[in-house]
Every structure is written in structure tokens, then in C-alpha cells.
GUTORVEX-983091 format. One record per residue: z, x, y of N, C-alpha, C, CB in turn; residue number from 1. Coordinates in Angstrom, 1 decimal. Each point is the difference from the previous one (the first is absolute). Glycine has a CB too. Layout:
# residues N
((Z X Y) (Z X Y) (Z X Y) (Z X Y) NUM)
...
***
This chain:
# residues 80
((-40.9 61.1 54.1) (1.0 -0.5 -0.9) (-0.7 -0.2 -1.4) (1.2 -1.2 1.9) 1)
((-0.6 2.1 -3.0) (-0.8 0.0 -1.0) (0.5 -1.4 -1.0) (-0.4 2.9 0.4) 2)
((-0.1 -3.8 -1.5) (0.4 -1.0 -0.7) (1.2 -0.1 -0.4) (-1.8 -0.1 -0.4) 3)
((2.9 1.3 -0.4) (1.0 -0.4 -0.4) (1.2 -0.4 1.2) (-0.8 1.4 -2.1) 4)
((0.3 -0.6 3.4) (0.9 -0.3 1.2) (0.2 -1.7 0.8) (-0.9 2.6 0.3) 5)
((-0.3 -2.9 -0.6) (-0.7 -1.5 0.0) (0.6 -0.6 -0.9) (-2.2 0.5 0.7) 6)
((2.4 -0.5 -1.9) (0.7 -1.0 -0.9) (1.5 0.3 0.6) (-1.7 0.1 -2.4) 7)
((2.3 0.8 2.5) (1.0 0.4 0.1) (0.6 -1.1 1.8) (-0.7 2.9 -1.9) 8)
((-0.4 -3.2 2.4) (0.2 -0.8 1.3) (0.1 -1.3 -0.2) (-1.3 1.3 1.2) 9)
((0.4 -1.2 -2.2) (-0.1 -1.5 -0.1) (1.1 -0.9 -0.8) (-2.4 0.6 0.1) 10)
((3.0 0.8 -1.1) (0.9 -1.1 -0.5) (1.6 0.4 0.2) (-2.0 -0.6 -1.9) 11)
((1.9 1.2 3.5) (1.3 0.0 0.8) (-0.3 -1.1 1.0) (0.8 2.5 -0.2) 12)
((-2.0 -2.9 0.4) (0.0 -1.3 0.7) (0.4 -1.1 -1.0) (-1.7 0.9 1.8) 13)
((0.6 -0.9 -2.7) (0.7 -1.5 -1.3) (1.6 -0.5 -0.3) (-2.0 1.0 -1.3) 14)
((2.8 0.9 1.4) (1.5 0.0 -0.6) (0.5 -0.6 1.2) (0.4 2.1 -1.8) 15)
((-0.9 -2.2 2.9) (0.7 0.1 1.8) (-0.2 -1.4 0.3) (-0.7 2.5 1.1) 16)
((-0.9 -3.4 -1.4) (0.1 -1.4 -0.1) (0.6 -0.6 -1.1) (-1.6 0.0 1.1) 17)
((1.9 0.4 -2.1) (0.9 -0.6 -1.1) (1.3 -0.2 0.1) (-1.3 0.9 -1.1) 18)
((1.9 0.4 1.9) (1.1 -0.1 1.0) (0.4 -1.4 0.3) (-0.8 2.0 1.0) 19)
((-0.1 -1.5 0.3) (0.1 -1.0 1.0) (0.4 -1.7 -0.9) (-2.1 1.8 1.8) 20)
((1.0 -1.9 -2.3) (-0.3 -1.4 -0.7) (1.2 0.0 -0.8) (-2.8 -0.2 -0.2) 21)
((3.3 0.7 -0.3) (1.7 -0.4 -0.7) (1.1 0.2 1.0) (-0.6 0.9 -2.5) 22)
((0.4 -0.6 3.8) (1.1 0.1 0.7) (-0.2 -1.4 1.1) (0.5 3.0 -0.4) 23)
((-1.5 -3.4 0.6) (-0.2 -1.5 0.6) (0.3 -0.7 -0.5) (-1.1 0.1 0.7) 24)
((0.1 -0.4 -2.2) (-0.4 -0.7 -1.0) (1.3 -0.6 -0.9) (-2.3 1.4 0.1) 25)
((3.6 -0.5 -0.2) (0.4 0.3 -1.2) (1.3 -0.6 0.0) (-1.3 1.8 -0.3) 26)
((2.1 -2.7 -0.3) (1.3 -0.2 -0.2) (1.2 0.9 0.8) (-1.0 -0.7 -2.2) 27)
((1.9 0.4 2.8) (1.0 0.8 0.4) (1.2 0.1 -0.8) (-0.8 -0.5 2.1) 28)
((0.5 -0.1 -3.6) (0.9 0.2 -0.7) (0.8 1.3 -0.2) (-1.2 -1.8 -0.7) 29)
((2.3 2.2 0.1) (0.8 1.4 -0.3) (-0.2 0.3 -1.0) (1.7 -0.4 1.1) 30)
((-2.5 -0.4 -1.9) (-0.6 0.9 -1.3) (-1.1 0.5 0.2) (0.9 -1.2 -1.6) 31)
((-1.7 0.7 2.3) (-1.4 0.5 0.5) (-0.2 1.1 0.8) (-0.4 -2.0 -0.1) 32)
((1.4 2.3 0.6) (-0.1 1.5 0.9) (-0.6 1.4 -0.6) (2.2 -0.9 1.0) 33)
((-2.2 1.8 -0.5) (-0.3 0.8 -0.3) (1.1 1.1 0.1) (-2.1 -1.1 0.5) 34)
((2.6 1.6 -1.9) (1.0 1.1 -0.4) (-0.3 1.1 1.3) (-0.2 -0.4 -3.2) 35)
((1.0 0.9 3.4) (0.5 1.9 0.1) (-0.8 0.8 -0.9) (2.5 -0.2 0.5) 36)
((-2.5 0.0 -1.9) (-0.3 0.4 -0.7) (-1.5 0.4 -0.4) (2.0 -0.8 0.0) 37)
((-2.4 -1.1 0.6) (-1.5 -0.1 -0.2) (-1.0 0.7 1.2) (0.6 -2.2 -1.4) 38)
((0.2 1.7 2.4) (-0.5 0.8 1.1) (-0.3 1.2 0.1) (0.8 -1.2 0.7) 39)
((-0.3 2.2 -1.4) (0.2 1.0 -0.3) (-1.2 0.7 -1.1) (2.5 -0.9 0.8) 40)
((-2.3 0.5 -1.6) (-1.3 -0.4 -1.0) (-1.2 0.0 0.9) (1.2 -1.6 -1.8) 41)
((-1.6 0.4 2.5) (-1.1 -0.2 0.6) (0.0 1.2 0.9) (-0.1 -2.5 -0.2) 42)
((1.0 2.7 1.2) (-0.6 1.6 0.9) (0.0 1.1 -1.1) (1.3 -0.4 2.7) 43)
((-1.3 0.7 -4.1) (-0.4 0.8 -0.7) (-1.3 -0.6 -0.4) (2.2 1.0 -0.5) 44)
((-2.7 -1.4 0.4) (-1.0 -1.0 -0.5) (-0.8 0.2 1.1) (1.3 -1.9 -1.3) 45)
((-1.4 1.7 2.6) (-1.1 0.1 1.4) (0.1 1.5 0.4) (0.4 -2.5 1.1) 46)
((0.6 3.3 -1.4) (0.0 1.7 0.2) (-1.4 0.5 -1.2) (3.5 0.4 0.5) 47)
((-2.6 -1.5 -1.7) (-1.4 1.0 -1.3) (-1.2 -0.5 0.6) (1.1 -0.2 -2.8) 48)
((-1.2 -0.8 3.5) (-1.8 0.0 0.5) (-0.3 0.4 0.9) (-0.4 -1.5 -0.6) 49)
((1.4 1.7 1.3) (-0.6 0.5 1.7) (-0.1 1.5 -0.7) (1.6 -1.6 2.5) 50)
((-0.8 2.6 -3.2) (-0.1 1.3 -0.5) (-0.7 0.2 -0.9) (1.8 0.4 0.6) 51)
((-2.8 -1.7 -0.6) (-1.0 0.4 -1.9) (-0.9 1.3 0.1) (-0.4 -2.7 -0.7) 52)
((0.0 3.3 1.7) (-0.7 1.0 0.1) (0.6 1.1 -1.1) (-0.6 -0.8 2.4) 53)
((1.6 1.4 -2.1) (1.0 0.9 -1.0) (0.2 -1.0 -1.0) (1.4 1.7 1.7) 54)
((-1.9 -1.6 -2.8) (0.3 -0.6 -1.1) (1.4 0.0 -0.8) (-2.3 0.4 0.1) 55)
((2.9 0.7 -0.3) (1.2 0.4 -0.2) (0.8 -0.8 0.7) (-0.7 1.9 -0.4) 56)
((1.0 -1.8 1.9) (0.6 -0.8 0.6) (-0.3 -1.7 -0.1) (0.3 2.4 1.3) 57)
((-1.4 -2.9 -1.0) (0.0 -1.3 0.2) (0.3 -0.8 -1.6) (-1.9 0.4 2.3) 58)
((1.6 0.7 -3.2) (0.5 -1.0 -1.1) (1.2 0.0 -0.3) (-1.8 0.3 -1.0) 59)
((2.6 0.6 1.4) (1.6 0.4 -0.2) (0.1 -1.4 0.9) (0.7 3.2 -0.1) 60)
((-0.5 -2.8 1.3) (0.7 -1.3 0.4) (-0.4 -1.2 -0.4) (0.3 0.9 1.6) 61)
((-1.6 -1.3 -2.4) (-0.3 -1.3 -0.4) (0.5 -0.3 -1.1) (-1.8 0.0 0.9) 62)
((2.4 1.0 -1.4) (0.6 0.0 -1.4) (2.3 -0.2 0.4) (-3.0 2.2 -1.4) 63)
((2.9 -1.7 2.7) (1.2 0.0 0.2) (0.1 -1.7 0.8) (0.4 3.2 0.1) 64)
((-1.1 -3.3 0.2) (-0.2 -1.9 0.4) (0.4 -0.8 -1.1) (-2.2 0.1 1.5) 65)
((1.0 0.3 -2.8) (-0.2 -1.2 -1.4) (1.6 0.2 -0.5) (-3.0 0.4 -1.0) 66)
((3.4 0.8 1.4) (1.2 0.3 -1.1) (1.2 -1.0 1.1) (-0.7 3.2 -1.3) 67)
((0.8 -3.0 2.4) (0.9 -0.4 0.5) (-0.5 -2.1 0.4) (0.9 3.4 0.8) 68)
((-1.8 -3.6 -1.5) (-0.3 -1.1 0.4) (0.6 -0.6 -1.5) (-2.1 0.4 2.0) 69)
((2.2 0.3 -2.7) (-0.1 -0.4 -1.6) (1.5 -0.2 0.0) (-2.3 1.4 -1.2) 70)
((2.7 -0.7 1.7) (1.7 0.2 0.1) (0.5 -1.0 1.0) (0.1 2.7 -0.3) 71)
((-0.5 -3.1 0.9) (0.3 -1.4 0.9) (-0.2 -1.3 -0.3) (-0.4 1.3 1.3) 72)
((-0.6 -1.3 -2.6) (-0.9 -1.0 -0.9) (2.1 -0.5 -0.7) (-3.8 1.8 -0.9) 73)
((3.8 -0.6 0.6) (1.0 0.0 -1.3) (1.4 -0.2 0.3) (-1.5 1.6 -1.1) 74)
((2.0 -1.4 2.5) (1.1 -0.2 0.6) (-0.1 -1.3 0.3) (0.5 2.1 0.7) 75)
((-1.6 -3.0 -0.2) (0.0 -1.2 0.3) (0.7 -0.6 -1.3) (-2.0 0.1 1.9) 76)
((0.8 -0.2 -3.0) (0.0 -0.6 -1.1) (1.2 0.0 -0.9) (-2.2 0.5 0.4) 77)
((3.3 0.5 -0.2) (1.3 0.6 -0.6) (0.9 -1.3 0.9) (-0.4 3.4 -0.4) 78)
((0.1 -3.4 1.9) (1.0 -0.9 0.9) (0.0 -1.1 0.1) (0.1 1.2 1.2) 79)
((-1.3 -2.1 -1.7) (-0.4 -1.2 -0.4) (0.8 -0.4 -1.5) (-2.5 0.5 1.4) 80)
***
């Protein structure tokens, strides 16, 4: 297992206890949830790292995450 594969572990374990720790930890409020939208974002977001090898690809999807996270940023903030 060469080093970038190793970071790439480590910080699907960090995103996986971070998880966790806001779904115990965390308010059950209805604003606090987590969008369709955002969710969505994030599995573009863990595809661009799990696929970082192909550069092409892992940055596309990390970029199709930021974009669609940014766009969920902005629908909240419009409904408020």
C-alpha cells in the first residue's frame, strides 16, 4: 500500500467517525438534517477520493460535489 492510498484510508475513516459523531452527538432538529442534495454532493465528494488515482476523474467529481454543495449553500439561504 503505497502513501497516497494510506491518506486516502485514513481520511475515509476520519469522514466515517465524523459521521458517526453528528448522527449520535447531534440535534434531531429539521433544519439540521442533511439535504438530498447535500448528500449527493458528499457521495461526489468520497467517489473524487476513492477515484483519485485517475486524476481527471477524481477531480471532476470533486468539483461536481463543491458545485452541487455550493448550490445547496444557496437554496437554503434563498428559503430562510
Amino acid at each position: 500500500m503505497n502513501t497516497s492510498q494510506i491518506y486516502i484510508a485514513v481520511s475515509i475513516i476520519v469522514l466515517a467517525a465524523i459521521a458517526l459523531l453528528v448522527i449520535f452527538l447531534g440535534k434531531s432538529k429539521k433544519e439540521n438534517r442533511l439535504t438530498p442534495l447535500a448528500g449527493l454532493a458528499l457521495g461526489f465528494i468520497l467517489a473524487g477520493i476513492i477515484f483519485g488515482d485517475n486524476r481527471l476523474i477524481g477531480y471532476s467529481l470533486l468539483g461536481i460535489g463543491v458545485i452541487l454543495s455550493v448550490i445547496d449553500i444557496v437554496k437554503k439561504l434563498k428559503s430562510e
